[in-house]
C-alpha positions in Angstrom: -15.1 28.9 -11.7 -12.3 27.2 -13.3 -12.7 25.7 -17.0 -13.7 22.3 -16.8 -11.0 21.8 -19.5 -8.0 22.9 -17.2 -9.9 21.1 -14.0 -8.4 17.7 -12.2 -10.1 15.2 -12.3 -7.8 11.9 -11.6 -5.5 11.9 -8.7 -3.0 8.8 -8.8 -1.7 8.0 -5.7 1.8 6.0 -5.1 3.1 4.7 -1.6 6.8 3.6 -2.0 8.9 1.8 0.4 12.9 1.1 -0.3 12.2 0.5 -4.2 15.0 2.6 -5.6 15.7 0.4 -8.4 12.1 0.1 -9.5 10.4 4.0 -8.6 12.0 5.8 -11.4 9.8 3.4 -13.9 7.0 3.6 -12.1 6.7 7.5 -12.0 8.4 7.4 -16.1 4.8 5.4 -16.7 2.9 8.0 -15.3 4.5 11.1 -15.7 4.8 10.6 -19.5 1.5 10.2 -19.9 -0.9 12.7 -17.9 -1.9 15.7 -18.6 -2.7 19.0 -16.1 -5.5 17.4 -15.3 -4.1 14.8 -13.2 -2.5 15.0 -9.6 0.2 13.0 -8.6 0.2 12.5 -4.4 3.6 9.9 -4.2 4.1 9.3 -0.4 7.9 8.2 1.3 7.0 5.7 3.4 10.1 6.2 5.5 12.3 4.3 3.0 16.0 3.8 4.1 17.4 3.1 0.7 17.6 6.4 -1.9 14.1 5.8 -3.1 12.9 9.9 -1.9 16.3 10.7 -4.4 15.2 8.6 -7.0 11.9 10.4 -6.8 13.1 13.6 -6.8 15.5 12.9 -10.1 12.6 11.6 -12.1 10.1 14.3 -11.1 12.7 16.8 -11.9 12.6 15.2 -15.6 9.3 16.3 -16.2 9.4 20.2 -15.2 5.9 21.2 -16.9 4.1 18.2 -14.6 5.5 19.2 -11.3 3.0 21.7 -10.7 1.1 19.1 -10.4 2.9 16.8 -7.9 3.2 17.0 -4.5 5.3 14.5 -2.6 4.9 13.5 0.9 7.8 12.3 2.9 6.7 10.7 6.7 8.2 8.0 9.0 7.7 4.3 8.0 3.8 3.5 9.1 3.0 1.2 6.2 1.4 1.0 3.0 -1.7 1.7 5.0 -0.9 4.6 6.6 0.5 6.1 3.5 -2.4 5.7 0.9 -4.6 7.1 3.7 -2.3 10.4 3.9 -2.8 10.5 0.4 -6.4 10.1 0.3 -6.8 12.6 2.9 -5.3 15.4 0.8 -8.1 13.8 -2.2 -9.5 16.8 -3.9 -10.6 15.0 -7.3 -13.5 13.3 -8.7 -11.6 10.3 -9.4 -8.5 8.1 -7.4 -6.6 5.4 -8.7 -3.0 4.0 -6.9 -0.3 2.5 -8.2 2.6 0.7 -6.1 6.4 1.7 -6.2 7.4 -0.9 -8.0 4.7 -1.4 -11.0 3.8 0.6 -13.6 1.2 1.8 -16.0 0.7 0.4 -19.8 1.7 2.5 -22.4 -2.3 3.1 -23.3 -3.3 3.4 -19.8 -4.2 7.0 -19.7 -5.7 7.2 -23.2 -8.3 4.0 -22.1 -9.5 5.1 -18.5 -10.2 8.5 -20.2 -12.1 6.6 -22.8 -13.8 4.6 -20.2 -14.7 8.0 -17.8 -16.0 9.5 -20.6 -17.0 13.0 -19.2 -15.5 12.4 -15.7 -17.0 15.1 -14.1 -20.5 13.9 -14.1 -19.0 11.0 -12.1 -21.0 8.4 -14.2 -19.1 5.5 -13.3 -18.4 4.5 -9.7 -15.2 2.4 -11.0 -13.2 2.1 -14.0 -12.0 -1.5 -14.4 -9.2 -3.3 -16.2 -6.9 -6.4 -16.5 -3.5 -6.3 -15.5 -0.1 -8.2 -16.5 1.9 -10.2 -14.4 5.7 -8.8 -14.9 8.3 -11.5 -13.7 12.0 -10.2 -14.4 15.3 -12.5 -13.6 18.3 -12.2 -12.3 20.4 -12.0 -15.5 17.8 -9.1 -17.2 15.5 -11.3 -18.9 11.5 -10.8 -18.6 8.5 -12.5 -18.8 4.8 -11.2 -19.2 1.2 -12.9 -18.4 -1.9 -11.7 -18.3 -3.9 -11.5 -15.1 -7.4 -11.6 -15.5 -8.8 -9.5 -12.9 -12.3 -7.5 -14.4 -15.4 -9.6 -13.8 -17.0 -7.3 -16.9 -14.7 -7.9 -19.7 -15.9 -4.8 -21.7 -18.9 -3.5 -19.8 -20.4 -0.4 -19.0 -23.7 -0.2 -17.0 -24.8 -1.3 -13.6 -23.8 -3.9 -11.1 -26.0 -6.5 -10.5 -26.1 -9.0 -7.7 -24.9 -11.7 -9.9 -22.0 -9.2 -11.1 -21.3 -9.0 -7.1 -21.0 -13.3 -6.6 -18.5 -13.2 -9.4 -16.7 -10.2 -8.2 -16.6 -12.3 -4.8 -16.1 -16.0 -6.5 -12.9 -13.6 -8.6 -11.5 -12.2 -5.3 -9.2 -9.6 -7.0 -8.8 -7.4 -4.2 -5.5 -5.3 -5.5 -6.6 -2.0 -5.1 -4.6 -0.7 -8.2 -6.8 -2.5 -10.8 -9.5 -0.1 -10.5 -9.9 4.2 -11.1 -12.5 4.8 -8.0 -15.3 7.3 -8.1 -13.8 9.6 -4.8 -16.6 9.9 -2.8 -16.7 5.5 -2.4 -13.6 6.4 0.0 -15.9 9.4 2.1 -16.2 7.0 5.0 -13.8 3.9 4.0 -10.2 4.2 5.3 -7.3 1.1 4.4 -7.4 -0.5 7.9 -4.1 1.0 10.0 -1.5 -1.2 11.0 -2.4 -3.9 9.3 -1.1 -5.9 6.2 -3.2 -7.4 3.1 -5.0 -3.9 3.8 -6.4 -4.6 -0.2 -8.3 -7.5 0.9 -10.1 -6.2 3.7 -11.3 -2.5 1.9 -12.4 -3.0 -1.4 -14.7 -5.2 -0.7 -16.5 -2.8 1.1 -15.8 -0.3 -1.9 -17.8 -2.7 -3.7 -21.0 -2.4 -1.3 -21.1 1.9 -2.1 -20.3 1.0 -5.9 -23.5 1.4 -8.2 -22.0 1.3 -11.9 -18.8 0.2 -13.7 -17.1 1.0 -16.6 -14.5 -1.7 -17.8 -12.2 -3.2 -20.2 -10.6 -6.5 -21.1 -7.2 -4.5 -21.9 -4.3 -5.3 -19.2 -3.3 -1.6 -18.2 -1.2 -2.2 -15.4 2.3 -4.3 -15.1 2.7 -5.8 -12.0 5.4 -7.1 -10.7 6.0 -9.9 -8.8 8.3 -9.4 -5.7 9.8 -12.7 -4.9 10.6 -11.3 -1.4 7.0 -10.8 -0.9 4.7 -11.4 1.9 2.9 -13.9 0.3 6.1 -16.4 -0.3 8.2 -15.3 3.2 4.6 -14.3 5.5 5.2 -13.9 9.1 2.4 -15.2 11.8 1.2 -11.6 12.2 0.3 -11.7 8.6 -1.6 -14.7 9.2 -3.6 -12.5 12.2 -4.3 -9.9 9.6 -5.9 -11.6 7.1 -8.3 -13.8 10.1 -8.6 -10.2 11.4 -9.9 -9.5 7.8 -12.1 -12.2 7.6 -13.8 -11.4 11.0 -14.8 -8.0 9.6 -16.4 -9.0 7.0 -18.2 -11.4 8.4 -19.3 -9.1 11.1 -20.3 -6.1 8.6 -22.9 -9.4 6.8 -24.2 -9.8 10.1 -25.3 -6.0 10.4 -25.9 -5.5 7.1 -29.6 -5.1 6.2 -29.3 -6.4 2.5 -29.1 -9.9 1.6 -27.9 -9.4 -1.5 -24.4 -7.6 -0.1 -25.2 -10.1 2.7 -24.3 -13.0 0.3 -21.1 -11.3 -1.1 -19.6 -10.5 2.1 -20.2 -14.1 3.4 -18.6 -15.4 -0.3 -15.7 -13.0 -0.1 -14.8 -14.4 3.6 -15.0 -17.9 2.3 -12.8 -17.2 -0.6 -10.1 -15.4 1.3 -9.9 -18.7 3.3 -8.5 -20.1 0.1 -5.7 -17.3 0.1 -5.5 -18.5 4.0 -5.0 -22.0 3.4 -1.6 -20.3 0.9 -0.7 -18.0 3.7 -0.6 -21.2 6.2 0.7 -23.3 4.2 4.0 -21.5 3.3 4.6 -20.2 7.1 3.5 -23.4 9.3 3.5 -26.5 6.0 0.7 -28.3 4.5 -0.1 -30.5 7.0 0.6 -28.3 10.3 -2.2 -25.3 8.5 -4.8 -28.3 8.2 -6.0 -27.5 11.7 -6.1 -23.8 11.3 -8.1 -24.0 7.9 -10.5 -26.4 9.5 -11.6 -24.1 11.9 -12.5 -21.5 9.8 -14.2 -23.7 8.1 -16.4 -24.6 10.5 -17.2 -21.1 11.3 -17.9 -20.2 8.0 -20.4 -23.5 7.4 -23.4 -21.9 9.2 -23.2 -18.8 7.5 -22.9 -20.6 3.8 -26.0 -22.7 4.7 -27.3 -19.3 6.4 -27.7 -17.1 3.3 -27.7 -20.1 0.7 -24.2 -19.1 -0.8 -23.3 -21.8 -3.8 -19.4 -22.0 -3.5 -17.2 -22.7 -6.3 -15.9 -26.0 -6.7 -12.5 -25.4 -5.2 -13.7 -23.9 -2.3 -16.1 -26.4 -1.4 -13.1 -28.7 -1.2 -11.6 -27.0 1.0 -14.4 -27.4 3.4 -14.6 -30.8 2.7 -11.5 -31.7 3.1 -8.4 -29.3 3.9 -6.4 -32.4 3.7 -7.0 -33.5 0.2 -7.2 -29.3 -0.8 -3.8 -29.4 0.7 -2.7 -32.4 -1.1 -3.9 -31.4 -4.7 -2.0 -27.8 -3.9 1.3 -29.9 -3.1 0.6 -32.1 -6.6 0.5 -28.6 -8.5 3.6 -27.4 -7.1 5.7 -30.4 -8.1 4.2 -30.2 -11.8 
């Protein structure tokens, strides 16, 4: 049996797609700081820049972890596709991910081992932390915010139902601000083929959590692509995240437990706040009213349904998409 001292017990997992000029920082992060008992699974998601190169160099620069990486090289099939490879080949108590183009705090390491604590009595379903937003300019300057995305602050102990309406009212779906107990993913896949894959699985990750270890400290950089989806989104992006929506709302209508019920029902109703963002930048704020209305409508009976209290900005928007709309616009010209 192998010493528990020697044993993995993290595996981090990185999908990267034509970010040549941002995956040798990422993997520097990571790579300086684990230790044998970590795995490192990065996956090639058929990039056509010299990102696979880039890997390759840096991993090179670390010959006493590379034992301990294994890269996998496939065909573009999205970010989906690629973090499922990788959780396929999972062999370790614990999973985090990181995209290609963040990185990990200096102290990153040296806090989720605090927070594990022993990590192989897998006392904690999820580690959790805050995160920093990383914007960097054109001529080399950079800026830094913090991103408050742990409902716990500093926490350790179980998760309650009120814990769950935050986590829901929070809506922090990025699936690389948490370590994850392995076994939550036995039966949970990112859904293939489709994008904002982050907002439609960890919510269910949340339903087979049971306990949380977490910190206030931000212990991931992440940086904002100005190219993104969520700036320049395409009408199929728009069918993803309704797509999205609809399964969660399905899932609360077979579950048997009001309580996850409730947070499924929440969740859906604050994703249509990222919607009404997602419409408004593809079709404008007035042509989205229509679209957001809808949904709105077809998330009423289900609110009244399980008595879900919305937040105040989210009962706006089913109020009114037009004057939601309107005091979005007024923000953006501030």
């Amino acid at each position: 049996m192998k010493n528990r001292d020697s044993q993995s017990w993290l595996t981090v997992i990185i999908a990267a797609y034509n970010v040549q000029d941002y995956i040798e920082q990422s993997l520097r992060s990571v790579l300086s700081q684990i230790d044998e008992r970590v795995r490192l699974i990065i996956v090639n998601d058929g990039s056509r820049d010299d990102t696979l190169s880039v890997i390759e160099q840096t991993v090179a620069l670390f010959p006493d972890r590379q034992d301990h990486v294994q890269i996998v090289d496939q065909e573009n099939a999205g970010p989906s596709e690629a973090r499922n490879r990788a959780l396929d080949l999972l062999d370790t108590p614990y999973v985090t991910f990181l995209d290609g183009d963040d990185f990990w705090a200096q102290e990153y390491y040296a806090t989720v081992l605090d927070l594990v604590e022993e990590p192989f009595s897998e006392r904690y379903d999820l580690l959790e932390f805050n995160a920093m937003e990383f914007r960097q300019a054109d001529d080399g300057t950079s800026s830094q915010e913090l991103l408050t995305f742990n409902s716990f602050e500093d926490f350790r102990g179980e998760i309650t139902s009120e814990k769950l309406r935050e986590i829901a009212i929070n809506s922090k779906w990025y699936i690389w601000s948490r370590v994850y107990r392995s076994a939550l993913f036995e039966k949970l896949r990112f859904p293939r083929g489709e994008r904002y894959e982050d907002l439609f699985l960890t919510p269910f990750v949340y339903l087979e959590a049971r306990t949380v270890s977490a910190t206030r400290a931000p212990l991931v950089y992440y940086r904002v692509n100005f190219g993104g989806i969520v700036t320049n989104p395409t009408q199929s992006d728009i069918k993803d995240i309704e797509s999205h929506i609809r399964s969660h709302l399905k899932h609360a209508d077979e579950c048997g437990n009001n309580a996850y019920k409730s947070f499924l029902v929440l969740a859906a109703c604050q994703t249509l706040l990222y919607y009404k963002i997602i419409t408004n930048n593809y079709y404008g704020y007035t042509r989205s009213i229509p679209l957001i209305r809808a949904w709105g409508r077809e998330l009423k009976p289900l609110v009244k349904r399980h008595q879900v209290q919305l937040p105040l900005k989210t009962r706006l928007l089913f109020v009114s998409p037009e004057l939601s709309n309107f005091y979005t616009w007024l923000k953006t010209r501030r």
